[in-house]
mmCIF file of the N, C-alpha and C atoms, coordinates in Angstrom:
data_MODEL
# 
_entry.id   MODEL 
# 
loop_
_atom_site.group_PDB 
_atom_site.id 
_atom_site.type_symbol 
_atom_site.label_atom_id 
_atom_site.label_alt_id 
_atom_site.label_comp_id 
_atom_site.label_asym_id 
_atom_site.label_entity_id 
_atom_site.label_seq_id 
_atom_site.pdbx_PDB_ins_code 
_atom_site.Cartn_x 
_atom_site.Cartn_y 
_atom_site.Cartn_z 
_atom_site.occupancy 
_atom_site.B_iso_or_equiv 
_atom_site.pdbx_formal_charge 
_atom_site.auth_seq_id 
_atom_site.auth_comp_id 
_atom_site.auth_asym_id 
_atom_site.auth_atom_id 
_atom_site.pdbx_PDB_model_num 
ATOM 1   N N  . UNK A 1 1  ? 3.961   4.962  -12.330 1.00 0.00 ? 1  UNK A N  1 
ATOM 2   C CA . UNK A 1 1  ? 2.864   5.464  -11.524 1.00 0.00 ? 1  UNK A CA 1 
ATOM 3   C C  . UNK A 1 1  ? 3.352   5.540  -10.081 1.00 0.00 ? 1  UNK A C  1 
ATOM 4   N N  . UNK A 1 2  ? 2.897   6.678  -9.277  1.00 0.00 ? 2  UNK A N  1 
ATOM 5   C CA . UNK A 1 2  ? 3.882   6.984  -8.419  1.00 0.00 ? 2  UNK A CA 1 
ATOM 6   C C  . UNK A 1 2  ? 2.546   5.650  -7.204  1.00 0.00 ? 2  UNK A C  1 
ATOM 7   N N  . UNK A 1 3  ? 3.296   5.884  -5.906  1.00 0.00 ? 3  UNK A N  1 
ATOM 8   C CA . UNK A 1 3  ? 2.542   4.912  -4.906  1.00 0.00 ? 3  UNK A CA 1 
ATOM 9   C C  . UNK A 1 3  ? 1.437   5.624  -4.144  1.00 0.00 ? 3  UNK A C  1 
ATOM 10  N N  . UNK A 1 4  ? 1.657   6.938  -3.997  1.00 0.00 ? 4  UNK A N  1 
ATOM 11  C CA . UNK A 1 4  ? 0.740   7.449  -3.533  1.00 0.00 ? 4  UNK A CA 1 
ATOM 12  C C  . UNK A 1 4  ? -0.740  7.415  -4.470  1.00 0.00 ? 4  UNK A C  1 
ATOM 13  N N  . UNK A 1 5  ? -0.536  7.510  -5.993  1.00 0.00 ? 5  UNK A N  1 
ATOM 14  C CA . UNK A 1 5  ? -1.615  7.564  -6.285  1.00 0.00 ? 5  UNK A CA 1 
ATOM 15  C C  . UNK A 1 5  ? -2.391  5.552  -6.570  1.00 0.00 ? 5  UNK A C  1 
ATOM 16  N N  . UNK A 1 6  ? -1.407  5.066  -6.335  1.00 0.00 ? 6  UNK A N  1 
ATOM 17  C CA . UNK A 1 6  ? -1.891  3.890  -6.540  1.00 0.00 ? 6  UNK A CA 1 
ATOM 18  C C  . UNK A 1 6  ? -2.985  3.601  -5.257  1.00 0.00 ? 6  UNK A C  1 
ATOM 19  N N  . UNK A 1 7  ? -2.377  4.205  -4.118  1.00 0.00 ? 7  UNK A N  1 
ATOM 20  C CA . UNK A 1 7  ? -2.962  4.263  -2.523  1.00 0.00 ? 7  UNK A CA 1 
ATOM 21  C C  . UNK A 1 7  ? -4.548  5.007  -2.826  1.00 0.00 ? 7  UNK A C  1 
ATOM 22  N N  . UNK A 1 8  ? -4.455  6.402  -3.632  1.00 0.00 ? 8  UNK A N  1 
ATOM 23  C CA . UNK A 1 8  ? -5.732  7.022  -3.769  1.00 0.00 ? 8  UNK A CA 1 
ATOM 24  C C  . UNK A 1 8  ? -6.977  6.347  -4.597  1.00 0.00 ? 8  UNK A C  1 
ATOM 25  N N  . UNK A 1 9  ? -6.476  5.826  -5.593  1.00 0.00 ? 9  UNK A N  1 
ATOM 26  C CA . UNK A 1 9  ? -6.968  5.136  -6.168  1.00 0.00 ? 9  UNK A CA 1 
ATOM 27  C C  . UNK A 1 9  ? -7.534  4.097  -5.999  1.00 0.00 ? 9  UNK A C  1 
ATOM 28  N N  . UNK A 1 10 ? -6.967  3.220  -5.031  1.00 0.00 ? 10 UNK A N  1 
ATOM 29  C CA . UNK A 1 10 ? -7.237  2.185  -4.617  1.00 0.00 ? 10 UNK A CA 1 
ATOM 30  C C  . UNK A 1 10 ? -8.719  2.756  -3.245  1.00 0.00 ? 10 UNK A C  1 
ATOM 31  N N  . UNK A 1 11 ? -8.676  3.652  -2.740  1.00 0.00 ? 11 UNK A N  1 
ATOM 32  C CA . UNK A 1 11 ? -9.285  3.786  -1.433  1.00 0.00 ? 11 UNK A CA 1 
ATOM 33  C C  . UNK A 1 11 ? -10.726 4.820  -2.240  1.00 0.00 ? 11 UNK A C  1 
ATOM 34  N N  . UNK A 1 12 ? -10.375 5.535  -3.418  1.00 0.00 ? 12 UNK A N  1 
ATOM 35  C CA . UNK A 1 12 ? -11.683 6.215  -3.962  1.00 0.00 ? 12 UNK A CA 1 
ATOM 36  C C  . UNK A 1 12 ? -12.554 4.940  -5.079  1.00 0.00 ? 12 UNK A C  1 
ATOM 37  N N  . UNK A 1 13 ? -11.596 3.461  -5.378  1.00 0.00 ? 13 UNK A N  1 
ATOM 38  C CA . UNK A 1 13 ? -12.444 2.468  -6.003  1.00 0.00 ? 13 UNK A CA 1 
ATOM 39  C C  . UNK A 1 13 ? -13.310 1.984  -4.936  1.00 0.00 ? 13 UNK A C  1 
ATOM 40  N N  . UNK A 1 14 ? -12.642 2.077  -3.534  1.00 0.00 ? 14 UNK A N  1 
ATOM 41  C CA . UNK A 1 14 ? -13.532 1.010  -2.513  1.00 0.00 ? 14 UNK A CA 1 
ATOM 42  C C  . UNK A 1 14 ? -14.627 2.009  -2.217  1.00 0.00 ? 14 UNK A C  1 
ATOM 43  N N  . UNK A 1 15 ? -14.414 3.266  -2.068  1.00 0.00 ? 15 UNK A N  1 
ATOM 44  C CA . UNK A 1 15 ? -15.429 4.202  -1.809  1.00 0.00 ? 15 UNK A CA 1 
ATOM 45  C C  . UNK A 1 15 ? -16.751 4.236  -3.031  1.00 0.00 ? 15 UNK A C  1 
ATOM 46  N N  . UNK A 1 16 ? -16.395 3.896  -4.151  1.00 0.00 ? 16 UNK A N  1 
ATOM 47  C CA . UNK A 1 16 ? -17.116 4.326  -5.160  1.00 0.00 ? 16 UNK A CA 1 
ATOM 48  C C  . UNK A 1 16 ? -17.914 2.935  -4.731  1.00 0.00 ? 16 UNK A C  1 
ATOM 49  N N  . UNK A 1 17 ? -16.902 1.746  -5.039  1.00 0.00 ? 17 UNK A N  1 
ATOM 50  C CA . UNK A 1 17 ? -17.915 0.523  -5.191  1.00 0.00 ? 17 UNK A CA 1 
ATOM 51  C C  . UNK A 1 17 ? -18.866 0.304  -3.395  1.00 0.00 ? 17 UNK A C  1 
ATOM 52  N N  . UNK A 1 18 ? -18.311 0.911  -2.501  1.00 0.00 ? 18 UNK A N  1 
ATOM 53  C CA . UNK A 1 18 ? -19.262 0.943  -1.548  1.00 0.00 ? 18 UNK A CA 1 
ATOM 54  C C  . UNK A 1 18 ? -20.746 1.551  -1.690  1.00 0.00 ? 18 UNK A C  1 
ATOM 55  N N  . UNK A 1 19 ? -20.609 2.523  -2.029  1.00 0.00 ? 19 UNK A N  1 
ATOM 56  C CA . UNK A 1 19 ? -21.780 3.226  -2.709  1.00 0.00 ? 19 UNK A CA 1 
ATOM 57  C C  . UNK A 1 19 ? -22.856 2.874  -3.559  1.00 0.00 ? 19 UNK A C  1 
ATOM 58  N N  . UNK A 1 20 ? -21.740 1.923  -4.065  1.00 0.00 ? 20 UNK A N  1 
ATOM 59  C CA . UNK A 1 20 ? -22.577 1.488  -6.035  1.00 0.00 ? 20 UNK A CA 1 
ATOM 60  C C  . UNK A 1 20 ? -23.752 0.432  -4.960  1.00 0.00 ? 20 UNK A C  1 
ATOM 61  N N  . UNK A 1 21 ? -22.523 -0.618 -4.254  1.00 0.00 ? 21 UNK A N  1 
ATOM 62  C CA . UNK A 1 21 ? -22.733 -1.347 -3.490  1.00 0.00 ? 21 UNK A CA 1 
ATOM 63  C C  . UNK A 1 21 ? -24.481 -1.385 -2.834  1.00 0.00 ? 21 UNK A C  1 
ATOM 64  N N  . UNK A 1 22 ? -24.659 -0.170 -1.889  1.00 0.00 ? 22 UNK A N  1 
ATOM 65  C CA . UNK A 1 22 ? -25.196 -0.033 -1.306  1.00 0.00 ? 22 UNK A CA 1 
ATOM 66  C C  . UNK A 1 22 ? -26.520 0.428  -2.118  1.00 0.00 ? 22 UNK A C  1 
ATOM 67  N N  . UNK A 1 23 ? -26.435 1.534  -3.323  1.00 0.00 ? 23 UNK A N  1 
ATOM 68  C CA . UNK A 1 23 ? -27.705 1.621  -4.281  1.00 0.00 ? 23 UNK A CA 1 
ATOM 69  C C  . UNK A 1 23 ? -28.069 0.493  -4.794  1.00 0.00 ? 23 UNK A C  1 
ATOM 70  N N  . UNK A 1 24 ? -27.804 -0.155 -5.258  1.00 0.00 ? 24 UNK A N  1 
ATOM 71  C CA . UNK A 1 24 ? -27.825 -1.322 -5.851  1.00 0.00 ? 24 UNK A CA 1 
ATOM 72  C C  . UNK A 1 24 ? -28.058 -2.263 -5.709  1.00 0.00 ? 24 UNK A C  1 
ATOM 73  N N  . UNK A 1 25 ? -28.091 -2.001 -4.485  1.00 0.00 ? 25 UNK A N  1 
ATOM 74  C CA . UNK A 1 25 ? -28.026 -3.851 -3.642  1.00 0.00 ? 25 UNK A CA 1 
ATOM 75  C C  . UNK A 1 25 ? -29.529 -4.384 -3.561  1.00 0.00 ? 25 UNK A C  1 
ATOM 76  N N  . UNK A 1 26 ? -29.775 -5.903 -3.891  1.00 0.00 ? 26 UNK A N  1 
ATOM 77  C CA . UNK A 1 26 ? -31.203 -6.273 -4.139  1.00 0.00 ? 26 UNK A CA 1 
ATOM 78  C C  . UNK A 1 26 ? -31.302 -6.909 -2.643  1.00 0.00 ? 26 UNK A C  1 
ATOM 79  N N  . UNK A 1 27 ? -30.671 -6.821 -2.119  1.00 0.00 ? 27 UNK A N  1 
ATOM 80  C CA . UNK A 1 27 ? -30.793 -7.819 -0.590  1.00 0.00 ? 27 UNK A CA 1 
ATOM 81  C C  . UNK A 1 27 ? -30.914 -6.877 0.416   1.00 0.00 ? 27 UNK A C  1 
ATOM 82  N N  . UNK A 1 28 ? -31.404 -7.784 1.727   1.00 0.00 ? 28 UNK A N  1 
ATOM 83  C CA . UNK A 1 28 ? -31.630 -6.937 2.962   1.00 0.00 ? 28 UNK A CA 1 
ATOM 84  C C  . UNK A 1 28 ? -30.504 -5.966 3.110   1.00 0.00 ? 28 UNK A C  1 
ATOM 85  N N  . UNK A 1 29 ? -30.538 -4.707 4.017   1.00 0.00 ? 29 UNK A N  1 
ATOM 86  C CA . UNK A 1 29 ? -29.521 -4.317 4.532   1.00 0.00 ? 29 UNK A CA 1 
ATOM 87  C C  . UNK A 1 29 ? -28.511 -4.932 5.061   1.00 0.00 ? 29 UNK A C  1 
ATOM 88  N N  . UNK A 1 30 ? -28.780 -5.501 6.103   1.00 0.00 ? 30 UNK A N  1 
ATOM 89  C CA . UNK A 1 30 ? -27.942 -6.375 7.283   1.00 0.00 ? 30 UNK A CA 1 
ATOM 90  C C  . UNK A 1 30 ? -26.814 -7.190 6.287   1.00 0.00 ? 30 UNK A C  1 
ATOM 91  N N  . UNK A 1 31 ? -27.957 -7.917 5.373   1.00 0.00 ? 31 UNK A N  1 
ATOM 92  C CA . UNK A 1 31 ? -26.759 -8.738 4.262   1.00 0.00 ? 31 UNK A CA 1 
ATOM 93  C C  . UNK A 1 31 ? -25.810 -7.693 3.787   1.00 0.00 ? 31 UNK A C  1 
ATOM 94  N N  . UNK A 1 32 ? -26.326 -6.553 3.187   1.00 0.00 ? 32 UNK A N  1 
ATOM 95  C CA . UNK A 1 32 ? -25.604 -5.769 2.277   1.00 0.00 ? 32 UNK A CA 1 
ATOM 96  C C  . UNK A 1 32 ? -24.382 -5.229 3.459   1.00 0.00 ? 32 UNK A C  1 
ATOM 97  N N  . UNK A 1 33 ? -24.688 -4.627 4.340   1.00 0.00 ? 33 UNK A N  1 
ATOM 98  C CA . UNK A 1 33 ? -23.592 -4.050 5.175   1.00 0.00 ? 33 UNK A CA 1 
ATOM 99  C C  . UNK A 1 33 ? -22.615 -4.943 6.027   1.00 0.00 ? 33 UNK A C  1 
ATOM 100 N N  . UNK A 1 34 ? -23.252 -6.252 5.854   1.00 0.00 ? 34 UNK A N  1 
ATOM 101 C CA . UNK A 1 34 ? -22.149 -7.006 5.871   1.00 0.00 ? 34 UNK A CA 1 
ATOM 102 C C  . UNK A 1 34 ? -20.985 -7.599 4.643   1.00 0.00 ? 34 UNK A C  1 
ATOM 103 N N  . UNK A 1 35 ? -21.606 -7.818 3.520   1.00 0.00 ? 35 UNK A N  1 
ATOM 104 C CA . UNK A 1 35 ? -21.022 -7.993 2.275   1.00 0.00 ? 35 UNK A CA 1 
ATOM 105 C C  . UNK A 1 35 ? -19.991 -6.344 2.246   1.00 0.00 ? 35 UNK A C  1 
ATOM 106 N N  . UNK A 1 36 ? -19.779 -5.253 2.241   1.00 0.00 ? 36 UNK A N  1 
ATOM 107 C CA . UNK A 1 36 ? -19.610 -4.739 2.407   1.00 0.00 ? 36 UNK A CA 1 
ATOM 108 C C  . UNK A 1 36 ? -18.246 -4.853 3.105   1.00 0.00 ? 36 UNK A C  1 
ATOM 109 N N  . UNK A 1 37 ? -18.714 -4.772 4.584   1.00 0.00 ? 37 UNK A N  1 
ATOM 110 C CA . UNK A 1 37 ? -17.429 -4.719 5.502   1.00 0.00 ? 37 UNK A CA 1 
ATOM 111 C C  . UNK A 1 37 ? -16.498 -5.992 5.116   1.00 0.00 ? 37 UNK A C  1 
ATOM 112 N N  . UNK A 1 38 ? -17.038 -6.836 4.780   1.00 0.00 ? 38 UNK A N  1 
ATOM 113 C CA . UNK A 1 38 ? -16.070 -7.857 3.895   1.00 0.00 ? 38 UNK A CA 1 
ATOM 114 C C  . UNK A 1 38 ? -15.272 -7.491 3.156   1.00 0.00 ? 38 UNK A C  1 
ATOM 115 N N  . UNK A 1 39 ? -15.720 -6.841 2.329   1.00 0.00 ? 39 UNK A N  1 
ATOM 116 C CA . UNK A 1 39 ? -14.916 -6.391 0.991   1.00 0.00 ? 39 UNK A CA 1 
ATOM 117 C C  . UNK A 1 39 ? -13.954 -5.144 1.548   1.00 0.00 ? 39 UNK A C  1 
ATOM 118 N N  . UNK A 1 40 ? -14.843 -4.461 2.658   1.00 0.00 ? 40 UNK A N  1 
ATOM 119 C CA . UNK A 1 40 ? -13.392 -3.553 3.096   1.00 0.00 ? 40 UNK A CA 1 
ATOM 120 C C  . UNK A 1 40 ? -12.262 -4.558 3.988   1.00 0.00 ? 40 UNK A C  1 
ATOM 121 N N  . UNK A 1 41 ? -12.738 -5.588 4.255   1.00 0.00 ? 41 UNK A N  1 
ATOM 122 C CA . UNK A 1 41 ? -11.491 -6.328 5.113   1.00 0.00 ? 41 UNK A CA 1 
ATOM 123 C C  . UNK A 1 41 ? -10.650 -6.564 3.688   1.00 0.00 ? 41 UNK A C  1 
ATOM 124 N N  . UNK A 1 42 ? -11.273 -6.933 2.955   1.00 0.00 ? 42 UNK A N  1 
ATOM 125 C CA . UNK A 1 42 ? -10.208 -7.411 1.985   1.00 0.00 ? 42 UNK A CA 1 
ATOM 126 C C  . UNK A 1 42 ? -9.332  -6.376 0.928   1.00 0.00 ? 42 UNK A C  1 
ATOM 127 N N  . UNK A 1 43 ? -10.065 -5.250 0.981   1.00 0.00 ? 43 UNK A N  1 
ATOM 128 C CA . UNK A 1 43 ? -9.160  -3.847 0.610   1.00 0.00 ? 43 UNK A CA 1 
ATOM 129 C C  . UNK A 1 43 ? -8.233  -3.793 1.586   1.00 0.00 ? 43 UNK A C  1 
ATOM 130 N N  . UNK A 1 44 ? -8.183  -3.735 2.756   1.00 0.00 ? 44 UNK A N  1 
ATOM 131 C CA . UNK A 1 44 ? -7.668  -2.977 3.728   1.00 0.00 ? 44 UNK A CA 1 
ATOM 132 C C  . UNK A 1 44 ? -6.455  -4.066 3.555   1.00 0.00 ? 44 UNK A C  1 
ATOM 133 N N  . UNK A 1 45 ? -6.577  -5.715 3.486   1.00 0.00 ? 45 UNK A N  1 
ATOM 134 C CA . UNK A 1 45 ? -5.632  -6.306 3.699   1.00 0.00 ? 45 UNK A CA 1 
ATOM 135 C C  . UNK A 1 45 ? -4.791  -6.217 2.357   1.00 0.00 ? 45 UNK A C  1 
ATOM 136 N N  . UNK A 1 46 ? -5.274  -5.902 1.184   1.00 0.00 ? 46 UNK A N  1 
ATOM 137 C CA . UNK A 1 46 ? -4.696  -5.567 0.025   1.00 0.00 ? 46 UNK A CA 1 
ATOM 138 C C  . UNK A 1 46 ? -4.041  -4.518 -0.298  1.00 0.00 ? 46 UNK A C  1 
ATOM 139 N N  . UNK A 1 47 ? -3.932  -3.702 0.432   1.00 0.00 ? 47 UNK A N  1 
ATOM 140 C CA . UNK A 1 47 ? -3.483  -2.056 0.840   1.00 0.00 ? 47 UNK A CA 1 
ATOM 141 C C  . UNK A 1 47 ? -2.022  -1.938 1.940   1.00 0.00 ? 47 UNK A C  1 
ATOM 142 N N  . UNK A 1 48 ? -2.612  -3.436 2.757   1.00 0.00 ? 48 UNK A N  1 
ATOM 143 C CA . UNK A 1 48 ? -1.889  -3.262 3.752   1.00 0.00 ? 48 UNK A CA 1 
ATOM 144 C C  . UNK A 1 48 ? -0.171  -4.152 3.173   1.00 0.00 ? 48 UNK A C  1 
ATOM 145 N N  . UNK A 1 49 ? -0.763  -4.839 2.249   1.00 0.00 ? 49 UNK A N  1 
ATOM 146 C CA . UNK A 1 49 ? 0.214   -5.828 1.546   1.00 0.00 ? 49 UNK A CA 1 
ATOM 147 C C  . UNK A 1 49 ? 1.094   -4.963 0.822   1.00 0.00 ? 49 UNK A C  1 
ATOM 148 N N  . UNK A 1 50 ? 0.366   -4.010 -0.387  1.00 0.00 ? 50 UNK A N  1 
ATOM 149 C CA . UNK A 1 50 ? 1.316   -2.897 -0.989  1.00 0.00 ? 50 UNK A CA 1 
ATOM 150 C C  . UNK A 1 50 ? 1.970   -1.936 -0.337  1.00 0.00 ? 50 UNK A C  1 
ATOM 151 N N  . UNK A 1 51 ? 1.491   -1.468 1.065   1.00 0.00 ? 51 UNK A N  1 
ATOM 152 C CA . UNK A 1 51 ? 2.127   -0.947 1.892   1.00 0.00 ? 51 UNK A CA 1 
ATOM 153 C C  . UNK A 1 51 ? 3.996   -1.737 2.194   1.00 0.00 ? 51 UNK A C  1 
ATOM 154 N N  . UNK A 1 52 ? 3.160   -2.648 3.021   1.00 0.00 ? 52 UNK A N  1 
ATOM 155 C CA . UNK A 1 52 ? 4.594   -3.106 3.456   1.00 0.00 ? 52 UNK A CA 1 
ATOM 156 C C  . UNK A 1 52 ? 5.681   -4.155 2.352   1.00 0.00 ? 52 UNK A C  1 
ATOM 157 N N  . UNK A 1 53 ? 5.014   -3.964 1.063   1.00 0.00 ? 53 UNK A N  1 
ATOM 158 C CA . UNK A 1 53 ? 6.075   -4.196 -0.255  1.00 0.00 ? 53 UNK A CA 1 
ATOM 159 C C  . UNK A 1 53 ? 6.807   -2.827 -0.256  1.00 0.00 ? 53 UNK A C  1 
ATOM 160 N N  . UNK A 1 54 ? 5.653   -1.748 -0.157  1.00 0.00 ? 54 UNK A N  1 
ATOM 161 C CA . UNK A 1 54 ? 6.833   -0.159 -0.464  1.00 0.00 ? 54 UNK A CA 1 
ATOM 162 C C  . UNK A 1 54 ? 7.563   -0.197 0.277   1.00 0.00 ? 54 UNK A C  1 
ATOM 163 N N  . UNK A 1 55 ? 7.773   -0.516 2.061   1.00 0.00 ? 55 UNK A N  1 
ATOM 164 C CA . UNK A 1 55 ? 8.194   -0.214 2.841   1.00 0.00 ? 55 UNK A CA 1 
ATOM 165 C C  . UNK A 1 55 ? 9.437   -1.290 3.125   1.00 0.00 ? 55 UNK A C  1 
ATOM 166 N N  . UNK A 1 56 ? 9.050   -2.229 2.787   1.00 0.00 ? 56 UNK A N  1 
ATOM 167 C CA . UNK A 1 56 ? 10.426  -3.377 2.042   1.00 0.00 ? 56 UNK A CA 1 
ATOM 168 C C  . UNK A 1 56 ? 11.163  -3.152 1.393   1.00 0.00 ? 56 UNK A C  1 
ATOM 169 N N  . UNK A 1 57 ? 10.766  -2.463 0.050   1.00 0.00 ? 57 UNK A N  1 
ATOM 170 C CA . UNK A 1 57 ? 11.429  -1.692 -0.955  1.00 0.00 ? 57 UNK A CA 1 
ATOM 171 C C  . UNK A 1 57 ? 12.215  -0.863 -0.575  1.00 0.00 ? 57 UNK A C  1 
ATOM 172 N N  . UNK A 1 58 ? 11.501  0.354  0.354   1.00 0.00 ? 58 UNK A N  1 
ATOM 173 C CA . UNK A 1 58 ? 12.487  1.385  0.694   1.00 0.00 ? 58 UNK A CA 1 
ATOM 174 C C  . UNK A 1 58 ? 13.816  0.831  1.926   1.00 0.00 ? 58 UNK A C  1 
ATOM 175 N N  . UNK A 1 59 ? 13.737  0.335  2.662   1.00 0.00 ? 59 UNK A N  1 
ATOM 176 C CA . UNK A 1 59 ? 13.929  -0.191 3.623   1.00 0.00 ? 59 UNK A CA 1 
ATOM 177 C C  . UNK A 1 59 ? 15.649  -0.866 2.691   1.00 0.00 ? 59 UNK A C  1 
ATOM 178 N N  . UNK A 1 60 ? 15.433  -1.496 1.784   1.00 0.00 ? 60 UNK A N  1 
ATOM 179 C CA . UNK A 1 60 ? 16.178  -2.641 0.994   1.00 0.00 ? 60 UNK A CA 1 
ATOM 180 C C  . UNK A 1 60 ? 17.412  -1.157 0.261   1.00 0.00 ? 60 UNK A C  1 
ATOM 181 N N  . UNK A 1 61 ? 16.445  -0.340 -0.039  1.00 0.00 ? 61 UNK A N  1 
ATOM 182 C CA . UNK A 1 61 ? 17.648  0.675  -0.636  1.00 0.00 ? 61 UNK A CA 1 
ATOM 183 C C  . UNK A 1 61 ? 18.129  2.052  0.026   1.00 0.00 ? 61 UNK A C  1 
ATOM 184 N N  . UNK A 1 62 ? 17.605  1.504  1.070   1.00 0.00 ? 62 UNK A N  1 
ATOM 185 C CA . UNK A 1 62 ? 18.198  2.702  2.412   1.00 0.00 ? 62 UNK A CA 1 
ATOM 186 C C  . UNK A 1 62 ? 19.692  1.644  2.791   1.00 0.00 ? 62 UNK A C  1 
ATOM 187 N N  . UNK A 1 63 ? 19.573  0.330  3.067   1.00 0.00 ? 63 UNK A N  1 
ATOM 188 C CA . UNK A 1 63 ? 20.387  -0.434 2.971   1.00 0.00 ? 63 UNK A CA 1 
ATOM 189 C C  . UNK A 1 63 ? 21.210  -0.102 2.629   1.00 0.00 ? 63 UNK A C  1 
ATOM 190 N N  . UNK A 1 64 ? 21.004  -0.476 1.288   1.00 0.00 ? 64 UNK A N  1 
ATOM 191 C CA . UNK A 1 64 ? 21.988  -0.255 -0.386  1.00 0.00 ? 64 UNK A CA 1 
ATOM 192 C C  . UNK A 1 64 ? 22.654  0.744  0.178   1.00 0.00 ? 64 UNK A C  1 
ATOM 193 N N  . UNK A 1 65 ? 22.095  1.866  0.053   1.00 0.00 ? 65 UNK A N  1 
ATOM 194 C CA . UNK A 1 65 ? 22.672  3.408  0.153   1.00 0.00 ? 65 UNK A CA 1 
ATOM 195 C C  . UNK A 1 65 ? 23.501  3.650  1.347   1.00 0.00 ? 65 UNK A C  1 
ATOM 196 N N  . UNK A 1 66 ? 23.586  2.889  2.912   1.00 0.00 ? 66 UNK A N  1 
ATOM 197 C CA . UNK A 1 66 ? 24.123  2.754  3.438   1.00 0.00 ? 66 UNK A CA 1 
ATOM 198 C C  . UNK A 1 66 ? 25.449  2.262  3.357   1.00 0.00 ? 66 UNK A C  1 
ATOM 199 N N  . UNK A 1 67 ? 25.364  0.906  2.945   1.00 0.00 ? 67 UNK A N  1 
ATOM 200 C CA . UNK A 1 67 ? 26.779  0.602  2.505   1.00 0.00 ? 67 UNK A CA 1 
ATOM 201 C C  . UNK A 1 67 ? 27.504  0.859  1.852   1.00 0.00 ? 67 UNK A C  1 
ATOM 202 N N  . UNK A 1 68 ? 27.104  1.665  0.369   1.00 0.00 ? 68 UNK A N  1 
ATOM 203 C CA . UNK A 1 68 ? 27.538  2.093  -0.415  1.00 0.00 ? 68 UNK A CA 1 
ATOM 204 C C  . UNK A 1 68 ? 28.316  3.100  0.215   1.00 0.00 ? 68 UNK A C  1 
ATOM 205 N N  . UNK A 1 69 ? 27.787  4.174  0.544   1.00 0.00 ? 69 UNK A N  1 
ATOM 206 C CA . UNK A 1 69 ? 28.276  5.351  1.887   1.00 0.00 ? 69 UNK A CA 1 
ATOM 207 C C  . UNK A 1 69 ? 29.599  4.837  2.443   1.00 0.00 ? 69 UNK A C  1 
ATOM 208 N N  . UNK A 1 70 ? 29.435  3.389  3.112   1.00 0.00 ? 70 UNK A N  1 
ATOM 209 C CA . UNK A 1 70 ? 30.439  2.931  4.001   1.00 0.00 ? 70 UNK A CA 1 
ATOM 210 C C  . UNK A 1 70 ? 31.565  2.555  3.087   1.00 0.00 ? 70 UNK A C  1 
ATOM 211 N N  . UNK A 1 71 ? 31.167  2.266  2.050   1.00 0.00 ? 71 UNK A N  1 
ATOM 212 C CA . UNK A 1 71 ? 32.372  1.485  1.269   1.00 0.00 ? 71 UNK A CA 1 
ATOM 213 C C  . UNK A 1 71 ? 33.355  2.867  0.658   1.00 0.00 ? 71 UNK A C  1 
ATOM 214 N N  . UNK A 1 72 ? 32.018  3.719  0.147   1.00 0.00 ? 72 UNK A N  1 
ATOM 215 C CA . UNK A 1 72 ? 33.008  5.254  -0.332  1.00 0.00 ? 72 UNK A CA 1 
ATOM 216 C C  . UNK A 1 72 ? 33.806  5.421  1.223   1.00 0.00 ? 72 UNK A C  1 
ATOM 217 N N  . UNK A 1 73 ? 33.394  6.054  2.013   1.00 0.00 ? 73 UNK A N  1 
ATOM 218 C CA . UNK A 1 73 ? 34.457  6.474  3.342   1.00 0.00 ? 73 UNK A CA 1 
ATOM 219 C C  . UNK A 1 73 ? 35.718  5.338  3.314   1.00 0.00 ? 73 UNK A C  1 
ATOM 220 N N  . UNK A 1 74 ? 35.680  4.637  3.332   1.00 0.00 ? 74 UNK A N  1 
ATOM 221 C CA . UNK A 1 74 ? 36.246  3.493  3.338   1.00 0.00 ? 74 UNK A CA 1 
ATOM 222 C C  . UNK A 1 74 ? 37.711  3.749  2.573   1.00 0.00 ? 74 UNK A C  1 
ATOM 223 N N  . UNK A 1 75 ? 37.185  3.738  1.564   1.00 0.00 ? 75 UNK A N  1 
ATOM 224 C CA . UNK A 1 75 ? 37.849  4.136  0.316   1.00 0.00 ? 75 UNK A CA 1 
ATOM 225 C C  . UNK A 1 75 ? 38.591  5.679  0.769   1.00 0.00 ? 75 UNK A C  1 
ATOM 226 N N  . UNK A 1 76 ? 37.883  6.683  0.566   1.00 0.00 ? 76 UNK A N  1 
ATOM 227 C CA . UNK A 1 76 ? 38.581  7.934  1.096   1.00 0.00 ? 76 UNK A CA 1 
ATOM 228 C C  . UNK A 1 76 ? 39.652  7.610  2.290   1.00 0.00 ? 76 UNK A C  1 
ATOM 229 N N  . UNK A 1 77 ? 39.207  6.900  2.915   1.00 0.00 ? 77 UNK A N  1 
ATOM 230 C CA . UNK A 1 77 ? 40.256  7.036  3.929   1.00 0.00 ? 77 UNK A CA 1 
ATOM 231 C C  . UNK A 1 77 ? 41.209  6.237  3.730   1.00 0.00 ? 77 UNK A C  1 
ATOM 232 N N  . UNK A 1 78 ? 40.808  4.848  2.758   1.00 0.00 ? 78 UNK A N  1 
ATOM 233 C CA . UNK A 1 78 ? 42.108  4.158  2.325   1.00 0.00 ? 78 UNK A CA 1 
ATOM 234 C C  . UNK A 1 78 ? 43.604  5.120  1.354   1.00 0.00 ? 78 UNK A C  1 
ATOM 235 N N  . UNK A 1 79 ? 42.485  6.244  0.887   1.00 0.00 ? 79 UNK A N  1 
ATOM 236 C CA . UNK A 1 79 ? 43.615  6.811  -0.245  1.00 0.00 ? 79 UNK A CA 1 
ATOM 237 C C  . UNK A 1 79 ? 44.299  8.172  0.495   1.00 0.00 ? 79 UNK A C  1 
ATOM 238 N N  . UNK A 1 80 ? 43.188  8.650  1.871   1.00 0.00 ? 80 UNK A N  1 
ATOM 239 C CA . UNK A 1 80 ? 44.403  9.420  2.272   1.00 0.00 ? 80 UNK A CA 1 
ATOM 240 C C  . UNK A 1 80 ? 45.815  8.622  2.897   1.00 0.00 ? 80 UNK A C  1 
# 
């Protein structure tokens, strides 16, 4: 599953359950729209976590791919 759709997915569940959220809700407003912005703090920080795992990830094999690079030149120039 690619990351982008994990990202869409993740941001049209918080949208949906905001909604559900808000029809649904047996309590005052004030409660509800605060329960609410809660739950988006805690998307947002859950989003923000898979973010900077992808960005670790990529980061780790830009690396890789760097040295690898260095070690081929390396090599080429050892055999001219």
């Amino acid at each position: 599953m690619s990351t982008g759709k994990v990202v869409l997915g993740t941001l049209a569940g918080l949208a949906v359950g905001a909604i559900a959220g808000i029809l649904f809700a047996p309590e005052k407003g004030s409660k509800t729209r605060r329960k609410i912005m809660h739950k988006g703090e805690d998307y947002m920080e859950d989003i923000k976590s898979k973010f900077d795992g992808i960005v670790d990830s990529l980061t780790e094999q830009f690396e890789n791919s760097k040295k690898e690079i260095k070690d081929s030149v390396a090599e080429v120039k050892k055999s001219v």
